[in-house]
C-alpha positions in Angstrom: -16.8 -17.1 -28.7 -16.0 -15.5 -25.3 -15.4 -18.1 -22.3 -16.4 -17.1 -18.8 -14.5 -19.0 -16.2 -16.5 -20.2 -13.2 -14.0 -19.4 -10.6 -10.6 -17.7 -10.2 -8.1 -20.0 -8.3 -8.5 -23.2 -7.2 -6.9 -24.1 -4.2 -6.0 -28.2 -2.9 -5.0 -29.1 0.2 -3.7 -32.8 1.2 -2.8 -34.1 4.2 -0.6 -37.3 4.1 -0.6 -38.4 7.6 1.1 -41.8 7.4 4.5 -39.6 6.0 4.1 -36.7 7.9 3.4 -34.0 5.3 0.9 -32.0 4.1 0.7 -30.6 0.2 -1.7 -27.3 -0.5 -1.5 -26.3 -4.4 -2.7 -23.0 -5.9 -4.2 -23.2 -9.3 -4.7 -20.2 -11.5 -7.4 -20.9 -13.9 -8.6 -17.4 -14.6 -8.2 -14.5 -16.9 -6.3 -12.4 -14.4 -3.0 -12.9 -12.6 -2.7 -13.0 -9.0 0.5 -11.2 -8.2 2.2 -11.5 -4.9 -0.2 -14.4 -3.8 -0.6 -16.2 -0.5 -2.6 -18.5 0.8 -4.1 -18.7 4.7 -4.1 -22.3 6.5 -6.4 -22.2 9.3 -5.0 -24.9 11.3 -7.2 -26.0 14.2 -4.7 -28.6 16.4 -1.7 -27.9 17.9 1.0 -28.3 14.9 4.8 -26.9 14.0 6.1 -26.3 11.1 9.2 -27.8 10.5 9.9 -27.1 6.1 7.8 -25.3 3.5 9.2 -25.8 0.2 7.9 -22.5 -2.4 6.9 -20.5 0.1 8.1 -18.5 2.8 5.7 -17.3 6.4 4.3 -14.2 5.8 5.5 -12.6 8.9 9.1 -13.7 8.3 9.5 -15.9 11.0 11.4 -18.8 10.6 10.8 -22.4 10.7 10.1 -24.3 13.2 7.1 -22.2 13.7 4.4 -22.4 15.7 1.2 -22.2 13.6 -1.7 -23.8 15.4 -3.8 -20.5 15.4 -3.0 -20.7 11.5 -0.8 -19.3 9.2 -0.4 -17.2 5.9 2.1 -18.8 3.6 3.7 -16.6 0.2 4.8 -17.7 -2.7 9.0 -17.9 -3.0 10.8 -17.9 -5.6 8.0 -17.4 -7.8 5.4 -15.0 -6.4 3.2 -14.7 -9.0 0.0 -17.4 -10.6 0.2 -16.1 -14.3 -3.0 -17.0 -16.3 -3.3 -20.3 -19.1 -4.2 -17.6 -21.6 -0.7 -16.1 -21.1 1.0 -19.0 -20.9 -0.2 -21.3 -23.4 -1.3 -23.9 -20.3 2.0 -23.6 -18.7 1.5 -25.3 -15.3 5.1 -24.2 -14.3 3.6 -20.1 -14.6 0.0 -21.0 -13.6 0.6 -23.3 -10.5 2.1 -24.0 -7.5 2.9 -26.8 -4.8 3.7 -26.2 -1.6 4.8 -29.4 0.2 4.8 -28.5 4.0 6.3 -31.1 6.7 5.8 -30.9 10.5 4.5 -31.8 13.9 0.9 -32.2 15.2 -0.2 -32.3 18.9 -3.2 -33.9 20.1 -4.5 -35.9 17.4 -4.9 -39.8 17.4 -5.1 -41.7 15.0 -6.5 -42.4 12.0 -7.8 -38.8 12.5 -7.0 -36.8 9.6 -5.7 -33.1 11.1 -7.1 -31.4 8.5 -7.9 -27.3 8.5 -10.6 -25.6 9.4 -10.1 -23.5 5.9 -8.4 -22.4 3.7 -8.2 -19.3 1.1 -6.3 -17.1 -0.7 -5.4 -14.1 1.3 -4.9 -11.9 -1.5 -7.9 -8.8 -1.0 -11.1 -9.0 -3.6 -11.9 -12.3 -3.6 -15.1 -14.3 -2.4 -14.0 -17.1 0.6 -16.7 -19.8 0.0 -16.7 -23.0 2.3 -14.1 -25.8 1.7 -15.4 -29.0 0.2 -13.4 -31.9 2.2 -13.1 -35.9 0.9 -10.9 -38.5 3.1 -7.7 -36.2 3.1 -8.0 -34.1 1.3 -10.2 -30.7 0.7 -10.2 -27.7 -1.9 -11.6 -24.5 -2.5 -12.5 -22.4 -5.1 -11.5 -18.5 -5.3 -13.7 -15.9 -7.5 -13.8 -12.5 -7.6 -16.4 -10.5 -5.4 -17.9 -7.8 -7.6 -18.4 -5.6 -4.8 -15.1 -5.1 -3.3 -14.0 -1.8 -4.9 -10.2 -0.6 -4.9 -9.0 2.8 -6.5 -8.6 2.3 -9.8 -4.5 2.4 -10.1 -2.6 3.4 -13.1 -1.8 0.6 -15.5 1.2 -0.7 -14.0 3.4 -3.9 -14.7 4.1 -4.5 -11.1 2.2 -4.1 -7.6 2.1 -0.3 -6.6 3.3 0.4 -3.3 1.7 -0.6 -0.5 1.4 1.3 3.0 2.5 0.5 7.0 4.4 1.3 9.8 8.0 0.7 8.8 8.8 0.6 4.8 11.7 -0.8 3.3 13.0 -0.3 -0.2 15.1 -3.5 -2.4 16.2 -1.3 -5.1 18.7 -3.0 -7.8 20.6 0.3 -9.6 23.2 -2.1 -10.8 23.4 -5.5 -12.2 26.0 -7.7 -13.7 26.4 -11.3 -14.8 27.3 -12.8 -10.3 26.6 -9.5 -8.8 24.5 -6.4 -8.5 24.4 -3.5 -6.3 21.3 -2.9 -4.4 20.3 0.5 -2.1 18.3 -0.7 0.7 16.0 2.5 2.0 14.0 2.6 5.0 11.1 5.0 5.4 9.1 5.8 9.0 5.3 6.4 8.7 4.2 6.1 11.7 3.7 9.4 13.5 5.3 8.2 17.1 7.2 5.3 15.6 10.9 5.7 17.2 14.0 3.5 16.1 16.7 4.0 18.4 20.0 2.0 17.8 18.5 -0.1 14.9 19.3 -3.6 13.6 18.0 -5.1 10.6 18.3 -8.5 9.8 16.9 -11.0 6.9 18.2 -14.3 5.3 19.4 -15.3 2.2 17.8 -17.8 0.4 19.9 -18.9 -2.7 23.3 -18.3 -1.2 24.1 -14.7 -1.5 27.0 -13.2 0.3 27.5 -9.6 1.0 31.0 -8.4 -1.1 31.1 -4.4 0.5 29.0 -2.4 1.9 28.5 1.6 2.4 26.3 3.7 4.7 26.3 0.7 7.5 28.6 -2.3 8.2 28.1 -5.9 9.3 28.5 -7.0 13.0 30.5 -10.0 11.8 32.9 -10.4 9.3 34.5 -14.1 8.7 36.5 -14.3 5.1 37.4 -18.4 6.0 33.7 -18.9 6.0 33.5 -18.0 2.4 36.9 -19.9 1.2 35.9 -23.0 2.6 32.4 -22.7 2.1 30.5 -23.3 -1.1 31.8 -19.6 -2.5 35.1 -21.0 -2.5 34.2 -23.7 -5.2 32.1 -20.9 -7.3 35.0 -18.1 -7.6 38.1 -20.1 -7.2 40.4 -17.3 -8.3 38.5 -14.8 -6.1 39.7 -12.7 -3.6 38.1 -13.1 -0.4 40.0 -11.2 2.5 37.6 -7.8 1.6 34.1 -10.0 1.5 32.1 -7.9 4.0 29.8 -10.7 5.5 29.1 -14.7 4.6 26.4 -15.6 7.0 23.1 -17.0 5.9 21.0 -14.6 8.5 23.5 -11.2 8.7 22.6 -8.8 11.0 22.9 -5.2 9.7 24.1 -1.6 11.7 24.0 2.2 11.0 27.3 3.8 10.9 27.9 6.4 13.7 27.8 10.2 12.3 31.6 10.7 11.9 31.8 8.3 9.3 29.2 10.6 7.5 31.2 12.1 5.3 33.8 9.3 4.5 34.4 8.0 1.0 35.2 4.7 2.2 32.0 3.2 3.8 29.8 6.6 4.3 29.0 9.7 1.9 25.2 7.9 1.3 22.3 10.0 2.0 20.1 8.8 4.9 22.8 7.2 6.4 25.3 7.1 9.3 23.1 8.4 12.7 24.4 5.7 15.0 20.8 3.7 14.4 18.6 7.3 15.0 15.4 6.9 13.2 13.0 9.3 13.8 9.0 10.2 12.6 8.1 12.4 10.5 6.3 14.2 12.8 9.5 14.8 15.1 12.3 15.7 11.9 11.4 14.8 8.4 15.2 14.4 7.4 16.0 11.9 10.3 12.6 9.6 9.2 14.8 8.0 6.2 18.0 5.6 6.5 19.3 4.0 3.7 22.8 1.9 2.7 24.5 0.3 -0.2 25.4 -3.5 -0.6 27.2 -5.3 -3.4 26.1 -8.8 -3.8 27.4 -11.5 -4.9 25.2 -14.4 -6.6 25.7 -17.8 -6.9 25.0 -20.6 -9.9 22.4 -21.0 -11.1 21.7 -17.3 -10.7 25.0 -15.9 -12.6 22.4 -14.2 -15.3 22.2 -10.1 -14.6 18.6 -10.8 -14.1 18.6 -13.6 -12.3 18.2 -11.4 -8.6 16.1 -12.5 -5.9 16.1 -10.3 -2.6 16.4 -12.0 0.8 13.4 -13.2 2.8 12.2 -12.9 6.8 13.3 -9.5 7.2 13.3 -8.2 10.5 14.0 -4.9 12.3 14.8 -4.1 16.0 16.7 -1.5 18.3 16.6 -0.4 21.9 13.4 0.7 23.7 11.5 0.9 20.3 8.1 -0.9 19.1 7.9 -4.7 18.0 7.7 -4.6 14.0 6.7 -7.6 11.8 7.8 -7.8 8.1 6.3 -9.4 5.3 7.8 -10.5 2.2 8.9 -8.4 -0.3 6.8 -7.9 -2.9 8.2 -6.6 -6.5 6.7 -2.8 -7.3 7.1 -0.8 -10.1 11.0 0.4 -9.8 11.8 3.3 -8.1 12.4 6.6 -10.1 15.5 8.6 -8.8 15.9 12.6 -9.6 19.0 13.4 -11.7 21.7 14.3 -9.1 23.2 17.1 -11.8 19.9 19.0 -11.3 18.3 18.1 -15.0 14.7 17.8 -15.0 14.4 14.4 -15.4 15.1 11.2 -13.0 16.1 7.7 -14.0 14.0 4.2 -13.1 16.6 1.4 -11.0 16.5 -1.7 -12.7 13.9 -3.5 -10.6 12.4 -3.0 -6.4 10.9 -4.7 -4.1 9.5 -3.6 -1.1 8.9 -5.0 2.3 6.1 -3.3 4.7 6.7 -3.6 8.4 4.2 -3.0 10.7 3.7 -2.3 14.6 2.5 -5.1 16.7 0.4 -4.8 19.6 1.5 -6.8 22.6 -1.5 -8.7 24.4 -2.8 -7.5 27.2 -0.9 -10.0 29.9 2.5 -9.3 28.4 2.2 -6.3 27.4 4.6 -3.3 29.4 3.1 -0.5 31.7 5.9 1.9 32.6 4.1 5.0 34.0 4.0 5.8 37.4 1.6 8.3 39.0 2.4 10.6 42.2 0.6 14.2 43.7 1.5 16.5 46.1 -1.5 15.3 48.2 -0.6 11.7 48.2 2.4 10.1 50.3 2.0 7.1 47.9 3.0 6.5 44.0 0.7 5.0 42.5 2.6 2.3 39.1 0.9 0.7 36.7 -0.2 -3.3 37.5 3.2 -5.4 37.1 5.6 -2.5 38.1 7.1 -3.0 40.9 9.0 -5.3 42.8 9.5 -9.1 42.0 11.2 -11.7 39.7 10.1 -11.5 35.9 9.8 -15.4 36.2 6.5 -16.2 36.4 6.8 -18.9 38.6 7.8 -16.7 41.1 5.8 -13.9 41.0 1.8 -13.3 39.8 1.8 -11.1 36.5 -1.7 -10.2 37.3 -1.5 -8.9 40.9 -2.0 -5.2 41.0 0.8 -2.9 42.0 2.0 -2.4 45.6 2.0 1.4 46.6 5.3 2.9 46.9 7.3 5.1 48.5 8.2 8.0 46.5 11.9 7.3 46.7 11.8 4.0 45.0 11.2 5.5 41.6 15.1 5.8 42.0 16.1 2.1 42.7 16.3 -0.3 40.1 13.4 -2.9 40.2 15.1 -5.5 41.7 15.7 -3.3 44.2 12.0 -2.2 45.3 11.1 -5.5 47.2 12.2 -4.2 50.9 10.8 -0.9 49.8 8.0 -2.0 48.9 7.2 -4.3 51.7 8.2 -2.2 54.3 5.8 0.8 53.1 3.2 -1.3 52.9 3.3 -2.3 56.8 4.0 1.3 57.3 0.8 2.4 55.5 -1.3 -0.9 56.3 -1.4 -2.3 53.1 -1.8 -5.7 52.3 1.1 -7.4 50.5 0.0 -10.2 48.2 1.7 -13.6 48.2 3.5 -14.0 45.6 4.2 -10.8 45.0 3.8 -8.3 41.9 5.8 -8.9 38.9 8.3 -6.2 37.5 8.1 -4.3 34.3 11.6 -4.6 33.6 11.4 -1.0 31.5 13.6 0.3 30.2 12.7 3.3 30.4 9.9 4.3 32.8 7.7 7.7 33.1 7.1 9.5 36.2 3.9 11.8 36.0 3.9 13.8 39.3 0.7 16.2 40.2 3.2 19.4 41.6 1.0 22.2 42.1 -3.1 23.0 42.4 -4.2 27.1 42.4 -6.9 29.2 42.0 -5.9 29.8 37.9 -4.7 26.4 37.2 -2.3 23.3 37.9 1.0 22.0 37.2 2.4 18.8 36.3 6.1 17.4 36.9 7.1 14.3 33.6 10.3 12.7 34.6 12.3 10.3 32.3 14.3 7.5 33.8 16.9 5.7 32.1 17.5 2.3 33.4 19.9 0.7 30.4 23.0 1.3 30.0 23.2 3.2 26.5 22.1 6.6 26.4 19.2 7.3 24.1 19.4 10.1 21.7 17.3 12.3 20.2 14.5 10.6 22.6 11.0 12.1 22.9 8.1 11.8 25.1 4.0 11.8 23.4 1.6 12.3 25.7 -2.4 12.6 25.3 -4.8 13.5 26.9 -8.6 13.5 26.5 -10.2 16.4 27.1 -10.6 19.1 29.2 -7.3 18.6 30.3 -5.8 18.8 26.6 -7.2 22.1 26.4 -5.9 24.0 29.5 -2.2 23.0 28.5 0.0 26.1 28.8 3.7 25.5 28.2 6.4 23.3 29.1 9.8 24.7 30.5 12.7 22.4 30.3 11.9 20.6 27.5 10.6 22.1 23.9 7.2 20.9 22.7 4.6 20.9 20.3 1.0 19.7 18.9 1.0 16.8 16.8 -2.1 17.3 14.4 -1.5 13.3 12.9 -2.3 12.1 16.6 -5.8 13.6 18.4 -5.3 15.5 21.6 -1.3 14.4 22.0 1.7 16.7 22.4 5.7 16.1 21.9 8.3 16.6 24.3 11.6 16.8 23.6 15.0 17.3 25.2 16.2 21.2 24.2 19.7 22.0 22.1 22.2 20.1 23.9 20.4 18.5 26.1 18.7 15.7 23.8 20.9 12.7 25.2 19.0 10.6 27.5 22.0 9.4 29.8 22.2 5.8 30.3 22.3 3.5 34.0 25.6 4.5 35.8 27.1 3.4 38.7 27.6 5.4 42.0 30.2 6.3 43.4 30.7 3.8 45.6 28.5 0.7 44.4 28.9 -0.9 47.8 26.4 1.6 49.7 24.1 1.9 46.8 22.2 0.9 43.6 23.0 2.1 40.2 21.8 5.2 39.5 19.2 5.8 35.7 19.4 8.6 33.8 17.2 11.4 34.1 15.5 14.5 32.6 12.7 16.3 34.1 10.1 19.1 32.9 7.4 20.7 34.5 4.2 21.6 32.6 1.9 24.2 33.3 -2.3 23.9 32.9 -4.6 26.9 33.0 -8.2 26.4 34.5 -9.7 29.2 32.1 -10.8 26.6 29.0 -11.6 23.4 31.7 -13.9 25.2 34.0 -15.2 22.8 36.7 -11.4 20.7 36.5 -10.4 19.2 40.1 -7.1 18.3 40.3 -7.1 17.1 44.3 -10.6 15.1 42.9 -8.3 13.1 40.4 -8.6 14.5 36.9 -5.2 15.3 36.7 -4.3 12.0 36.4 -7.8 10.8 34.9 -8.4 8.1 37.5 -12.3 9.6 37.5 -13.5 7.4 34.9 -16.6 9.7 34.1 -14.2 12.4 34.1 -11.3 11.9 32.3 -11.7 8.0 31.0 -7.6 7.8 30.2 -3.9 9.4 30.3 -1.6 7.9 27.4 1.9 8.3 28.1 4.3 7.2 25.5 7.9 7.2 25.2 10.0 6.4 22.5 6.8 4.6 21.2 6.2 2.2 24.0 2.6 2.1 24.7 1.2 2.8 28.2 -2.7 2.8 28.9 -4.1 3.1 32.4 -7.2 1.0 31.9 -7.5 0.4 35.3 -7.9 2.5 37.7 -6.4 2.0 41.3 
């Protein structure tokens, strides 16, 4: 007799508003496993959340988190709902309770602030409506037989799963208290930059770092780990080498003279002083990878007893905003046999985390392109760009630009206001009340209309340092829609070339020896003037024999004609500027 079942996973969610806490439990009464399951609370009031106990925030942020537009919430330590069949009707394998506490905003009493949904946010599954009584409400989860998925190869764990940013937990080593782990990071993104990178998660069941190689920790603290809970655990243990303690550890690349040292370098992938480069730019500078020995804790002294720390998160200087999720357990990574046999060897278990670019909104989001010609006395920045106070109560982030002079590309923007206000009486202009906010780049993009002739047109980039670290190996994207893409020529001070990943874009970048973008210095005499940014300069040459009809003096070299040429993307170092209006 075969049995059916009517639905997949049957999800509960009560609110208990007299104590403050809220209790959603996923139910696996199926014949397949969910693995790496989460759930999505649509929240509809103004709430924090304060504790989540078997679960972690999808997007690794920490609590207390806001989480009134909603939230997805994955299961930690256990991340999978195995089935009853499996399990004999083991409701430790099959279930879950997630007990959630927090704060709520605008909601009297006895209203019950219950969600607007809720569902499983795994992919393949139908989302019918939530059935709600007093405080409580529940859903049940089946399978849509028309979402189709390539059909992977029978696999014990989740394959590998694709984004931005992706980051490798690889265990090659494990003993009863520690195990040695090779983190690797990978860049797909085709103008995703890393530039001084940081990466950061937390530990969860009281790991400590015991040595690392192919990066180092910015704080090392052996006291913390003596008189800390460590201390009880390995009594007869010697502490004064422990690399790092702390809960949330931030993490560096080594700089490339420790490259080759036995010591703390001599890992592939590692030691470029945080350069992390796409695979479009140098496929061998697109990996970076390092080494940890960990140290567990009771009750996880069993060799396979290893969870990997949660709410990862990656940063650097001048480089895109990245969100993490969890990791999710994959099928272990197979590594070739370093004596040159044909044959590689499986790591004992990995888990990956998938980090993805995050689109700023519109209102806080950067413009750092400027726009000048030959034929203009004005340049022409991007809403937001020039002078004022990034406090918005002091200036209006929605003003457009105020005209400038072209010599006040080379003052820093606190600098501009006189500037700015005094070429605006010059020319006429009105100045609005309050003024403009500043961009507060940090590195901002000149794109300067040089030259207009009977064959064709040329065009002046200039790169502006204004922090105080140089950037290496930086590089410049730029697209353009057509015609203008197809009259490009050449460039002269800086190398470049067609990227086929990204439609209608070309990459700059600074020739041998001269791929240091110099950081903010001081003049000479900082009395009698402002510091003085960094700067590198090409001019690129356009031919009017494939864009017959092109008219430069008209606009479309900068594509303010709308009907024309609808937009100029300038990026550098994978900060996003679109013109999307037009001044």
């Amino acid at each position: 007799m075969s049995w059916t079942p009517l639905f997949l996973l049957f999800i509960l969610f009560t609110c208990q508003v007299l104590l403050g806490i809220s209790i959603a439990t996923a139910l696996n009464v199926g014949v397949m496993e969910v693995k790496a399951w989460k759930i999505h609370i649509c929240l509809q009031h103004t709430q924090i959340l304060v504790s989540a106990s078997n679960a972690v925030l999808v997007d690794g942020d920490d609590f207390l988190a806001l989480v009134g537009n909603g939230t997805h919430l994955v299961g930690y330590p256990h991340t999978d709902l195995k089935t009853s069949i499996d399990t004999a009707y083991d409701t430790t394998q099959i279930q879950e309770h997630i007990v959630m506490a927090g704060k709520k905003f605008g909601v009297k009493q006895p209203v019950i602030p219950l969600p607007k949904a809720i569902r499983l946010g795994n992919d393949g599954y139908k989302c019918p409506a939530p059935i709600k009584k007093g405080s409580s409400m529940h859903v049940c989860r089946v399978r849509d037989p028309k979402f189709k998925t390539k059909k992977p190869k029978p696999t014990k764990f989740l394959p590998l799963q694709e984004g931005d940013l992706s980051i490798t937990y690889d265990i090659t080593q494990a003993s009863d208290g520690n195990y040695l782990t090779q983190i690797t990071m990978e860049n797909n993104h085709p103008s995703g930059h890393l530039d001084h990178w940081n990466s950061t998660w937390e530990w969860m069941r009281g790991e400590f770092i015991y040595s690392m190689k192919g990066a180092y920790t910015c704080k090392k603290d052996p006291s913390d780990c003596i008189y800390g809970s460590a201390g009880e655990c390995y009594q007869d243990f010697d502490f004064s080498s422990v690399m790092n303690y702390e809960k949330k550890t931030v993490i560096s690349d080594l700089p490339v003279d420790r490259a080759k040292d036995e010591k703390v370098g001599n890992i592939l992938y590692c030691c470029r002083n945080g350069t992390f480069l796409p695979t479009t730019m140098d496929k061998s500078k697109s990996k970076a990878a390092f080494q940890m020995q960990v140290y567990k804790r009771p009750p996880d002294l069993n060799r396979t007893a290893v969870y990997p720390p949660q709410r990862w998160k990656i940063s650097g200087v001048l480089n895109p905003d990245y969100k993490c999720g969890s990791p999710i357990r994959v099928d272990p990574t197979e590594i070739p046999d370093t004596s040159g046999l044909d044959s590689t060897t499986s790591v004992i278990a990995t888990w990956q985390v998938v980090c993805n670019i995050t689109r700023p909104k519109s209102k806080s989001s950067h413009c750092c392109a400027s726009f000048s010609a030959f034929y203009s006395d004005s340049v022409i920045p991007c809403n937001t760009c020039t002078s004022g106070s990034p406090n918005y109560c002091t200036c209006n982030p929605n003003s457009k630009a105020l005209l400038l002079p072209p010599e006040a590309l080379l003052f820093p923007f606190d600098n501009r206001t006189e500037q700015a206000r005094a070429w605006a009486k010059l020319k006429h202009y009105s100045v609005p009340n309050p003024l403009p906010c500043s961009d507060n780049c940090g590195v901002s993009i000149n794109w300067y209309i040089s030259s207009y002739y009977r064959k064709g047109w040329t065009a002046r980039i200039t790169l502006l340092n204004w922090e105080e670290i140089s950037i290496e190996d930086w590089f410049t994207a730029i697209q353009m829609n057509q015609p203008v893409f197809r009259g490009y020529e050449n460039v002269y001070s800086f190398s470049g070339a067609k990227v086929s990943e990204l439609s209608d874009t070309f990459f700059f970048q600074g020739l041998p020896g001269l791929k240091y973008l110099m950081g903010e210095t001081n003049v000479t005499n900082p009395i009698y003037g402002p510091r003085v940014p960094g700067k590198q300069q090409s001019v690129i040459s356009f031919s009017k024999k494939r864009t017959p009809g092109i008219n430069i003096v008209r606009g479309d070299g900068h594509g303010y004609n709308v009907s024309l040429l609808p937009v100029i993307v300038i990026t550098v170092m994978t900060t996003y500027v679109l013109l999307t209006e037009h001044l």
